[in-house]
N, C-alpha and C positions, 0 to 999 in steps of 0.2 A: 656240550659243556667243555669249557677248556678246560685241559687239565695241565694241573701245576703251576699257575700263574707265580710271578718270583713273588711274589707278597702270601701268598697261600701255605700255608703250616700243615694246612688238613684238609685234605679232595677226598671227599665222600663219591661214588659213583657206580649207581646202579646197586646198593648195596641192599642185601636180604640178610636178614637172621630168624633164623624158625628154632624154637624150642617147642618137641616134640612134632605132634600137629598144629603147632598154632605158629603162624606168620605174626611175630613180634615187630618188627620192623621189614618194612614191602618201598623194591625199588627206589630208595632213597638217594638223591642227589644233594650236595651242600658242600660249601667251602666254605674255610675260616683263614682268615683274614691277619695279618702278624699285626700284634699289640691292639687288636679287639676284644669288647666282651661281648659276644654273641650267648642268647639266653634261647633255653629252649624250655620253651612251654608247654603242656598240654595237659589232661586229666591220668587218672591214675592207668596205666594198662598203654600208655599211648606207645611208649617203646624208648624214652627220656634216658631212662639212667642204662637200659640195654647202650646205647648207641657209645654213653661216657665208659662202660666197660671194653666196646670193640675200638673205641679210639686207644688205652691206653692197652692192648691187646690180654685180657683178662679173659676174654674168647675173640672166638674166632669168626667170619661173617659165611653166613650159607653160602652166598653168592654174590659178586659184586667185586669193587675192588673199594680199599681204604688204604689212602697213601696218609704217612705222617714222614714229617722233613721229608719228603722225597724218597721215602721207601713204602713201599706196598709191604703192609705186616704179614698180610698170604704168605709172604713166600721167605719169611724169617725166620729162623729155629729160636727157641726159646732159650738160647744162650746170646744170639742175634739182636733179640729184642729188648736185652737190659740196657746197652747203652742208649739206647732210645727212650728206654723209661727214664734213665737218670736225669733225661731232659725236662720231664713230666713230672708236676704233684697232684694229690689224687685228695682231694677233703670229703671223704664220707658223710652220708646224711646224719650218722648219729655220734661221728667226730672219730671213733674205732682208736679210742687211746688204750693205750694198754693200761690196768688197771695196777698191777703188781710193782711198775715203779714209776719214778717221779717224772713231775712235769722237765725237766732236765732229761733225764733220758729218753723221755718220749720224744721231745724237741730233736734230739741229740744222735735218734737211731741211725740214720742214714750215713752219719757223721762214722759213726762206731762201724758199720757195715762196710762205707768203701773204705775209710783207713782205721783196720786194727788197732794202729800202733800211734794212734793220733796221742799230743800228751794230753795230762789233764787239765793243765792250763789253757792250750790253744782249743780243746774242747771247752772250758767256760768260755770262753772269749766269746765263741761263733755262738754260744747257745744264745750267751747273757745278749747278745748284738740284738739277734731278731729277736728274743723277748721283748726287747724294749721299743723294736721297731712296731710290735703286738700288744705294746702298754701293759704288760706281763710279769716283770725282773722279779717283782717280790712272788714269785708262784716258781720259782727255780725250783726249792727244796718240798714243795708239796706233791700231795699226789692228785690224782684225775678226781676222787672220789670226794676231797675238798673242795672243786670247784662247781660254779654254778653252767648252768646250760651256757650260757652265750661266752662265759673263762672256754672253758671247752673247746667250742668252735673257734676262738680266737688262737688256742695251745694247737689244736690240728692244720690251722691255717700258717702259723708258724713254722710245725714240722714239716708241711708242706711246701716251704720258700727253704729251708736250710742248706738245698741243694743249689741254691741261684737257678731255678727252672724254667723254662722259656715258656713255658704250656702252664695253665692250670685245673685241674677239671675240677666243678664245685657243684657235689649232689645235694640237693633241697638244704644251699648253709642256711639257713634264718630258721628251717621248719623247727615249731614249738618254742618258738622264742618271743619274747614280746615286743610291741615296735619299738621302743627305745633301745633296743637290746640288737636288733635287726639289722636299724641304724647305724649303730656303730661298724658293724660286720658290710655291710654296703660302702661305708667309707673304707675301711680297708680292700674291699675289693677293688675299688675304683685306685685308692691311693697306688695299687700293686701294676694296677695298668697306667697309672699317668708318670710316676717315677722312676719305674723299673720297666716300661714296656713289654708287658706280663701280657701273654695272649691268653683269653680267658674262658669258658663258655661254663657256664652255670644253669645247670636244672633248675625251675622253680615252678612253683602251681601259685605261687603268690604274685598276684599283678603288679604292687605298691614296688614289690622289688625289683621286680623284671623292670622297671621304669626307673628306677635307679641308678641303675648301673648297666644297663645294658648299650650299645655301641648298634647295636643289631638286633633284632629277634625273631624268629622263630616258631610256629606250633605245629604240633604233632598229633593226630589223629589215626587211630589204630598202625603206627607205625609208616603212614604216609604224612607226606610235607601238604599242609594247606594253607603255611602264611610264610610268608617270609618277607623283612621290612622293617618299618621304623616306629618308633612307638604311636605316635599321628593316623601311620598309616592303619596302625593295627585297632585302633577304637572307629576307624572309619570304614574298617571293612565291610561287605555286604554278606560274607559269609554266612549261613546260619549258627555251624558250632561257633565261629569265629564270636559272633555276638552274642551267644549265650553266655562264649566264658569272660567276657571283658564286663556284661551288664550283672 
């Protein structure tokens, strides 16, 4: 496999992660692609959201190497790897808003963390901006607990862009939503890749989405790669899991 092509964000290679005794993800190879949405697929245990936590280094890989921009996070100290994440937004499967204050602050955290001293105007400014970019302004002054499932995913998807991030990681957005609601979170993801050139890669067990917005895909079985390709290719595979989970 070549490693680090100039278009490549993320070289996966030869990559293991075991928790405990169990081989979570085994010998994994895969690159991603700058201002793709690569979608990675597979049933529950396959090793999906493992792989979105060693991309944005939340742990670390048993063995292997995972390059992001052009750094191997192996060999980063956990003071090393902040600016790396600043680069990166991270949208939780169950959105991980903080429940105590408002969708403004929620929006607005990263904002308050790298500048203390930000004012309060030039803080509504950038919050009110991507609200609106997330069809969101009138949900400034509420809190997490007023909104509905799919408000939610749309306020975490925000707080996620407030950075201007080149990366995006997106664990199961749509799960528990219903499809109009899915919909809408699909065009946003796509809008984020075709206006902002938002490199993207998105967990899902749902096919409807993965066909959506995917650029690329992906599946995962027991922590190994057994599809990778295009939406066409992946309903024609001859695979056996391959056509269990499309039929």
């Amino acid at each position: 496999m070549e490693n680090n092509k100039p278009d490549n964000v993320i070289t996966v290679e030869d990559l293991s992660f075991t928790y405990g005794n169990e081989m979570v993800l085994d010998s994994l190879n895969l690159s991603v692609n700058k201002g793709e949405t690569l979608v990675i697929l597979g049933g529950s245990g396959a090793g999906k959201s493992t792989l979105l936590r060693l991309i944005i280094a939340l742990i670390r890989p048993t063995r292997g190497r995972l390059t992001v921009f052009d750094k191997d996070i192996n060999l980063l100290s956990e003071r090393q790897l902040r600016p790396m994440r600043s680069r990166m937004g991270f949208v939780f499967q169950g959105g991980a808003l903080f429940d105590s204050i408002t969708v403004a602050e929620n929006v607005g955290y990263a904002l308050r963390i790298n500048n203390p001293r930000i004012s309060e105007s030039e803080f509504k400014k950038t919050v009110m901006d991507i609200l609106d970019y997330v069809e969101m302004t009138e949900f400034y002054s509420s809190y997490p607990a007023d909104l509905s499932g799919g408000q939610r995913k749309r306020i975490a998807i925000a707080r996620a862009t407030i950075t201007h991030p080149e990366i995006i990681l997106y664990d199961e957005p749509t799960s528990g939503l219903d499809p109009i609601v899915s919909k809408r979170i699909n065009q946003l993801i796509n809008r984020l890749r075709i206006e902002q050139n938002i490199t993207s890669i998105v967990v899902t067990h749902i096919l409807q989405d993965a066909f959506e917005v995917a650029t690329r895909l992906v599946m995962l079985k027991n922590g190994r790669l057994v599809f990778e390709g295009q939406s066409d290719d992946l309903l024609l595979s001859k695979d056996p899991y391959v056509q269990q989970f499309v039929r």
